[in-house]
N, C-alpha and C positions, 0 to 999 in steps of 0.2 A: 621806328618802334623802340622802346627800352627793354633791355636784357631781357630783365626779369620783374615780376609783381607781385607779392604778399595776397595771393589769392582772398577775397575775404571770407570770413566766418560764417555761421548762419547766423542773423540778426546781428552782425557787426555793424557798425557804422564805417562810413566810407572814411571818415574822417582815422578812426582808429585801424584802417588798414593801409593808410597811407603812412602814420605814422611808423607803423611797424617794417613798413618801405625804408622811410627815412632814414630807423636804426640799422635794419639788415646792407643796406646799400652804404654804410657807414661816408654820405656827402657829408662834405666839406662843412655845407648850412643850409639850412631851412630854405636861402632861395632856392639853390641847386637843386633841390628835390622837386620845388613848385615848378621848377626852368623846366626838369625832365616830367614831369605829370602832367602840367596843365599849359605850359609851351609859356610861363610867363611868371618871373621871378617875385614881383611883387604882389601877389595873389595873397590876399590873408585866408589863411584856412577855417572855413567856414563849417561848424559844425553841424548846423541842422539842415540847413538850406547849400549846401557846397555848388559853384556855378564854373563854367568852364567845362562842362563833362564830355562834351561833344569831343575835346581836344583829346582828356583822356580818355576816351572809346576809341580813341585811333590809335592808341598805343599800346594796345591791349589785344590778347587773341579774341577771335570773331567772337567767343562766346559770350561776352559781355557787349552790352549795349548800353544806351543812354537810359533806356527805360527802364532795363536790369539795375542799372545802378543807381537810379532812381527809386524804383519800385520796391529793392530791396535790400539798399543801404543808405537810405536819410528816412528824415522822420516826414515827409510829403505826405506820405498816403493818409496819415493822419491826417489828413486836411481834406484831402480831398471827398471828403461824400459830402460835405458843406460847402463846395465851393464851385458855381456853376462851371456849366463846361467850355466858355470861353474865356473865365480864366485859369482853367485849369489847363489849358492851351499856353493862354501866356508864360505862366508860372514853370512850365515846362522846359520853354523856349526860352526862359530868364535862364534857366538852372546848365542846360547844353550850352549856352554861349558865351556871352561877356557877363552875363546876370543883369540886374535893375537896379537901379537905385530905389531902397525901400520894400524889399520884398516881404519882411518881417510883417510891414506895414498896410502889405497888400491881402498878406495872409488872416491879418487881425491881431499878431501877437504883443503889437506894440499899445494896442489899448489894453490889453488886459494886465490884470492883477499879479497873473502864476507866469513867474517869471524865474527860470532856474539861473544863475552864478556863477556856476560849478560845475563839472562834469562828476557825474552818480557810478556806484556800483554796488553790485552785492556779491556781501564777504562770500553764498555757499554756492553762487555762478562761477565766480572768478578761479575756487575752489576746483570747480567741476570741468572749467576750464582748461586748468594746469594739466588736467588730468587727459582729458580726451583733444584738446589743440598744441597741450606745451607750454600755454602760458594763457593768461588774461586778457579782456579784450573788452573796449569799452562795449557794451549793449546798447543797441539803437531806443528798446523799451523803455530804458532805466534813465533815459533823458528826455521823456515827453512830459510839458508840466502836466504838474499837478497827480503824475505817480508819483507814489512815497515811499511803496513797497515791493519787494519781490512776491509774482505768484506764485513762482515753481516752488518757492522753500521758505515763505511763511516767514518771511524779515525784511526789517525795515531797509533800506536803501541808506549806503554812507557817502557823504561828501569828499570829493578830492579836493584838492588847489588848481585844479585845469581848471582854467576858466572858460565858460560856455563862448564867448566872444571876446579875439584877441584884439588888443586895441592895435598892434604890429602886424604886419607882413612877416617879421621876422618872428612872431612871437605862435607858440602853436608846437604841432606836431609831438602831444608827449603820449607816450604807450600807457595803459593800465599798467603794465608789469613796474614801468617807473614809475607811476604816479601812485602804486598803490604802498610799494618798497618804504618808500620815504615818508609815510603817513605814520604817526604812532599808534600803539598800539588801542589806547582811547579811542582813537578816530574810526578803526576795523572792527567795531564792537556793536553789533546791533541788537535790535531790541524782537523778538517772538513775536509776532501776533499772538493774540488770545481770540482765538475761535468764537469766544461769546461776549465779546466786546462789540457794542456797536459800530462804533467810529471804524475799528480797525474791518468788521465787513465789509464795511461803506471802501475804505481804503482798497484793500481786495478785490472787489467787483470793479472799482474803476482802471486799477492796471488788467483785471481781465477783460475788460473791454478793450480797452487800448490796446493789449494784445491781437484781439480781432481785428481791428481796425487795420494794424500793422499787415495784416494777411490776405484784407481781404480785396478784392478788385473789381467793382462795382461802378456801373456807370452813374457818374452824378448825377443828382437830380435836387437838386440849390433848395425848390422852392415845396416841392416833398416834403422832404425833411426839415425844414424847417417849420410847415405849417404843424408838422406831427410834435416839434419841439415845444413850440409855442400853445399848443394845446394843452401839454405836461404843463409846462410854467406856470400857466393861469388855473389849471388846477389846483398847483402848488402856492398860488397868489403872488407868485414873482412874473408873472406881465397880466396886462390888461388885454381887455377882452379880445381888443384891434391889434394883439399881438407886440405891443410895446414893452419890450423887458426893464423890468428895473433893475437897473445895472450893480445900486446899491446894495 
């Protein structure tokens, strides 16, 4: 087992608790940290989908598991009330092991459209942060596509230079608190919602959903929910009647 661990946040990402590992354990590089967490130096750190976990559950007091750190530090659960229950079996077993080749892929994210770049924060989280953890910390919410906005405090989400997927093994591991220091001051400036703006309630209701989603632990059920889905669609005239979406 290793010394110590940067306990995570509430709604932290695993990925931003490691790195915060990285800085306090002041290693050498980026492998040495992957060597001592996940038993294996060239591991690229994987932001949404992180695999290996099984190896980190052993290194860790009892109180974390593969599914704790699953359930409540990547962005999985997102997926899951969409995605039947034998591959949410898989997709589990990808994530505690060696992982898969193509998980993105198996998830759906690699046909879609919302695709984040960057890793997100909000300036009055990170704020709130300082204050009750010490410092900032990237948010699991604030990196799910297709949110744009913070719920708690009614602004828009700023982009850092982390990038969502490192092309390196060696490339990765950087804290909010760095990532957020080195950004200019333009870049830490967001925009208010306006309460009686359309778009921006639209905006709103979808990170609060996505919030839910983050919470909630519901057994899948694939073809449920998607028949209830496809019902909206063709109300709305984006799929037909046999339930075929148009994607366009």
């Amino acid at each position: 087992m290793i010394g110590f661990f940067t306990d995570p946040f509430p709604d932290e990402l695993l990925y931003s608790a490691c790195a915060r590992y990285h800085r306090k354990a002041r290693n050498i590089s980026k492998a040495t940290t992957s060597l001592y967490l996940f038993g294996d130096e060239r591991i690229k750190m994987v932001v949404d989908f992180p695999t290996r976990l099984g190896h980190l559950a052993a290194q860790l007091p009892t109180t974390y598991s593969v599914d704790i750190l699953i359930d409540d530090h990547t962005l999985l659960p997102v997926f899951l009330p969409f995605t039947g229950a034998q591959q949410v079996k898989k997709l589990r077993g990808f994530m505690e092991g060696q992982g898969g080749l193509g998980i993105h892929g198996k998830i759906g994210l690699l046909t879609s459209g919302i695709r984040l770049k960057n890793l997100r924060f909000c300036v009055g989280c990170a704020e709130e942060d300082r204050t009750s953890c010490g410092q900032p910390y990237w948010h699991r919410l604030h990196q799910v596509p297709g949110v744009e906005v913070c719920p708690t405090h009614s602004l828009t989400l700023c982009e850092s230079d982390v990038p969502m997927r490192s092309s390196s093994s060696y490339q990765g591991l950087i804290t909010a608190k760095e990532a957020i220091a080195n950004l200019p001051t333009d870049r830490k400036t967001p925009r208010t919602l306006n309460p009686s703006n359309h778009e921006d309630g639209i905006l709103l209701q979808l990170a609060l959903g996505m919030t839910s989603l983050l919470k909630t632990r519901l057994p899948p059920d694939q073809d449920l929910i998607r028949r209830r889905y496809c019902n909206l669609l063709f109300e709305f005239g984006l799929a037909s009647f046999s339930g075929v979406v148009k994607q366009a």
